[in-house]
N, C-alpha and C positions, 0 to 999 in steps of 0.2 A: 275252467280254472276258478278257484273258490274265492272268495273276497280273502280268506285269514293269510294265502299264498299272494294274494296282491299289494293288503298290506306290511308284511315280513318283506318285500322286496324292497330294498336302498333307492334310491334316488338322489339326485344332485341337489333337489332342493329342502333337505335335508339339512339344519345347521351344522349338525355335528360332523358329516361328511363332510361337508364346504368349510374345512379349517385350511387357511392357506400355506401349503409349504414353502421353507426354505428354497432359495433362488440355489443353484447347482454354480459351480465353478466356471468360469469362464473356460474354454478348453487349452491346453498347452499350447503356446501359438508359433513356438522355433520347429523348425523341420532339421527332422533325423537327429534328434536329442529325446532324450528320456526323463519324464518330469522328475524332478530333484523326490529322494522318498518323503514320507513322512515323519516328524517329527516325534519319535519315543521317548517318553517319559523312564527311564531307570531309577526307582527309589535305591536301588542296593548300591549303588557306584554316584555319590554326590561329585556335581560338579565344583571341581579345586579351583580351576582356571575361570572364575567368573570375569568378566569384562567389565564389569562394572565396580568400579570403589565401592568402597565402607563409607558411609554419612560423615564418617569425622576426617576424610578427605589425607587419612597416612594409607600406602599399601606399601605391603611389607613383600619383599624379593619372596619368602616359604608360601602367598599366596599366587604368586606368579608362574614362580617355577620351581617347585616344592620339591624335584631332584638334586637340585645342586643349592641346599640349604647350607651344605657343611662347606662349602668353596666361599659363598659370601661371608660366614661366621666371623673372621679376622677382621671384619668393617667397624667390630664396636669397638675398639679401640682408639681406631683412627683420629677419631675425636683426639684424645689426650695425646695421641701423637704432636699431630697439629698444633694444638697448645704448645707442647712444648718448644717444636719448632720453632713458634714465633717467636715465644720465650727466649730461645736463642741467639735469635738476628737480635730481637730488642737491647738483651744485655751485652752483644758483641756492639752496637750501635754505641750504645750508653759511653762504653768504654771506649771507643773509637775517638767520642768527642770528648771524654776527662782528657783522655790522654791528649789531645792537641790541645789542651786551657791549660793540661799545666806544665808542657813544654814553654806554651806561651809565656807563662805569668814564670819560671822558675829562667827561663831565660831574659826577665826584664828585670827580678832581684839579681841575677848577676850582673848587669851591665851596669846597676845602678854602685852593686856595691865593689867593682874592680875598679870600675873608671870612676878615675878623681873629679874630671874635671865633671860630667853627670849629676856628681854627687855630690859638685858645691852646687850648680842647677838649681835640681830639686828642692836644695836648702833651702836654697834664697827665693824660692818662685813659690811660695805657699799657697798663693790663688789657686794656681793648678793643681794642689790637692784637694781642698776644698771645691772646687770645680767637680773633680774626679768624684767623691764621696758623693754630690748633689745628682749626679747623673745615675751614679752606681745605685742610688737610694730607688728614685722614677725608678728606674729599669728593672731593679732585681722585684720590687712589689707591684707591677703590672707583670710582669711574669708568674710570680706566685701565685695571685687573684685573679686573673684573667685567662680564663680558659680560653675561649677563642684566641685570643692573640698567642700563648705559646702553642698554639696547634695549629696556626696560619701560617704555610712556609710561603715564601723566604723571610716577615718578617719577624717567627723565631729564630731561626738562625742569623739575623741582625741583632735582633735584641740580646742575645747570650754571647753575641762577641763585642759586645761594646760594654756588658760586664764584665767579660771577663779581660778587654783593653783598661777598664775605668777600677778593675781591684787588682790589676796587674799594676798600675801608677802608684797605685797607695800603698801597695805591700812594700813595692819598690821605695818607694818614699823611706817608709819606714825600716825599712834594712839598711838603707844609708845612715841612718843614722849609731849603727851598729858594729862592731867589730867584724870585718871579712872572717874570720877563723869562725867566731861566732854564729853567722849569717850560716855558712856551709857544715858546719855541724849539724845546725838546727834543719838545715833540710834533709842532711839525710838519714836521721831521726826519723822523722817527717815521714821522709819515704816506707821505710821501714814499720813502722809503727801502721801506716796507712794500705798497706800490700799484709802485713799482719792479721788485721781486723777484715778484711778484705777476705783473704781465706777463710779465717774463721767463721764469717758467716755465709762463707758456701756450703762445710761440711755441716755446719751444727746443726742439732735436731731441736734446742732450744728456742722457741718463739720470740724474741724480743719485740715484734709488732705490737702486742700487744700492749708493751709498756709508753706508748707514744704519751698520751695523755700525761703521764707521771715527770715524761723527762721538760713535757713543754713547763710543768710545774718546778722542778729544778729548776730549769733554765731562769723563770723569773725572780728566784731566790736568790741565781748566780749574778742576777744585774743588780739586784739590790745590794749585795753584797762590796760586787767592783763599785757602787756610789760612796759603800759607808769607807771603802779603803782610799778613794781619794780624798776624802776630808780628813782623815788618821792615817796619814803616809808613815810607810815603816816596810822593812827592806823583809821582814819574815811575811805582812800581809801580800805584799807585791808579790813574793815564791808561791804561798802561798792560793792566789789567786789565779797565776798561769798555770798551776798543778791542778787545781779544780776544772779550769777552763778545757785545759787539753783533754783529760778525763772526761768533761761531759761531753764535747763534741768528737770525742771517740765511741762513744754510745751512739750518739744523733747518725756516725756513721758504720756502725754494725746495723743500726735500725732500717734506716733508709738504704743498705746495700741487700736487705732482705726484703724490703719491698720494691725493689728493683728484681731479683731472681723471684719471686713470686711463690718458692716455697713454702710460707708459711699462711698465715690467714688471712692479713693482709697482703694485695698485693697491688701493683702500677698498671693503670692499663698501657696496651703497648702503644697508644698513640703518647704517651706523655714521656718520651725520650730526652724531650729539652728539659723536660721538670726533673727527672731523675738526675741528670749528668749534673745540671743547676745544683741539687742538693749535696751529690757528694763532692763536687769541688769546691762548695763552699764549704763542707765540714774540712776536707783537706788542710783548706787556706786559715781556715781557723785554727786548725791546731799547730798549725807551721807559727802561726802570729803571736797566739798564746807560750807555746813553746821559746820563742824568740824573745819575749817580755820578762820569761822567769832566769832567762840568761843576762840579764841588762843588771 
């Protein structure tokens, strides 16, 4: 054999031959099973169903199970269902508790103003309106500014019934002092007038929300005004000033009964049920009071 045939032969100590291979598989180790196949790569058929989310942590029902896309479709709504729903209970809620304030308060102007004897009472006890007005002040402006407390039950529904006990005394007060025929016309004016506005702005497509800022500017016009009428007393400023009064808090409540149904741009969140029913009973009682002043 020729050296050129000795050198041309491999050997082990050879670098290039001596490259170490990969270690082999441990062998299947269940008996009478078949190892699971291998795992193919299909670029023409992408996997829909990945198991793993999106980075931004939404997965949407068409990457889960992208047959029955058109069955969940009716879900984007549901939102605004819901809404509305709530919307619902809130304003059945709302009305639930006007209506028991002003059974309350419309049954203590009558007692005050049928019964005689009541009605010399209250005449002669004037502490206890003044009493009443001191209480009704605290309560109704810790309910207005203070969010936690009118959203702490039970002590909002404490606090709206001892206004609505402490403006039930004072309206009462003041209808005693007034003609019975007088008193019961004016309430169901009152009523009337306030179930009127009431519809109106369930159907209207008109925004009054909007106007909130404007009327709180009225409104300070309208106290400036009742100051300059009690120093220049006169029986046309006096008509005149229960006619402005009932008027503007006929607006305060078409305003606030649309930020109660939540139709418009403004609206009430639903936890503020006490704040709502608070505002339109006192627009009520205000225009029942004013109404009641331009009959005197």
């Amino acid at each position: 054999m020729s050296d050129a045939a000795v050198t041309a032969k491999p050997t082990q100590d050879d670098p290039e031959i001596s490259a170490p291979q990969p270690p082999l598989p441990p062998p299947y180790s269940y008996q009478n099973q078949q190892p699971p196949p291998p795992y193919m790569y299909n670029p023409s058929k992408p996997d829909t169903a990945s198991a793993h989310p999106p980075l931004n942590g939404y997965v949407s029902f068409n990457d889960i199970i992208p047959e029955t896309s058109s069955d969940t479709s009716p879900l984007v709504s549901s939102g605004s269902f819901d809404d509305q729903t709530v919307r619902r209970a809130f304003v059945r809620k709302v009305f639930s508790i006007l209506t028991i304030q002003l059974l309350v308060t419309f049954s203590v102007v009558c007692v005050f103003t049928f019964s005689s004897v009541v009605k010399k009472a209250v005449q002669n006890n004037i502490w206890a309106y003044l009493s009443s007005y001191i209480i009704f002040m605290v309560v109704v402006l810790s309910l207005s500014f203070c969010q936690s407390f009118r959203r702490r039950y039970p002590w909002n529904i404490v606090g709206l019934a001892t206004v609505t006990l402490s403006l039930s005394y004072m309206v009462g007060t003041v209808a005693s002092y007034h003609d019975t025929a007088s008193v019961v016309v004016t309430m169901g004016v009152t009523l009337v007038i306030s179930v009127a506005i009431i519809a109106f702005s369930a159907q209207t497509r008109y925004d009054f929300t909007m106007c909130y800022g404007l009327m709180l500017i009225l409104l300070v016009d309208f106290i400036m005004f009742g100051l300059l009428c009690s120093f220049l007393y006169s029986y046309v400023a006096v008509v005149a000033y229960g006619c402005l009064g009932a008027l503007l808090y006929s607006l305060f409540l078409m305003i606030d009964c649309q930020l109660m149904m939540g139709a418009m741009s403004f609206r009430l969140d639903p936890e503020e049920y006490i704040y709502a029913a608070l505002m339109i009973y006192l627009d009520i009682i205000l225009i029942f009071v004013y109404l009641l002043g331009m009959r005197n």
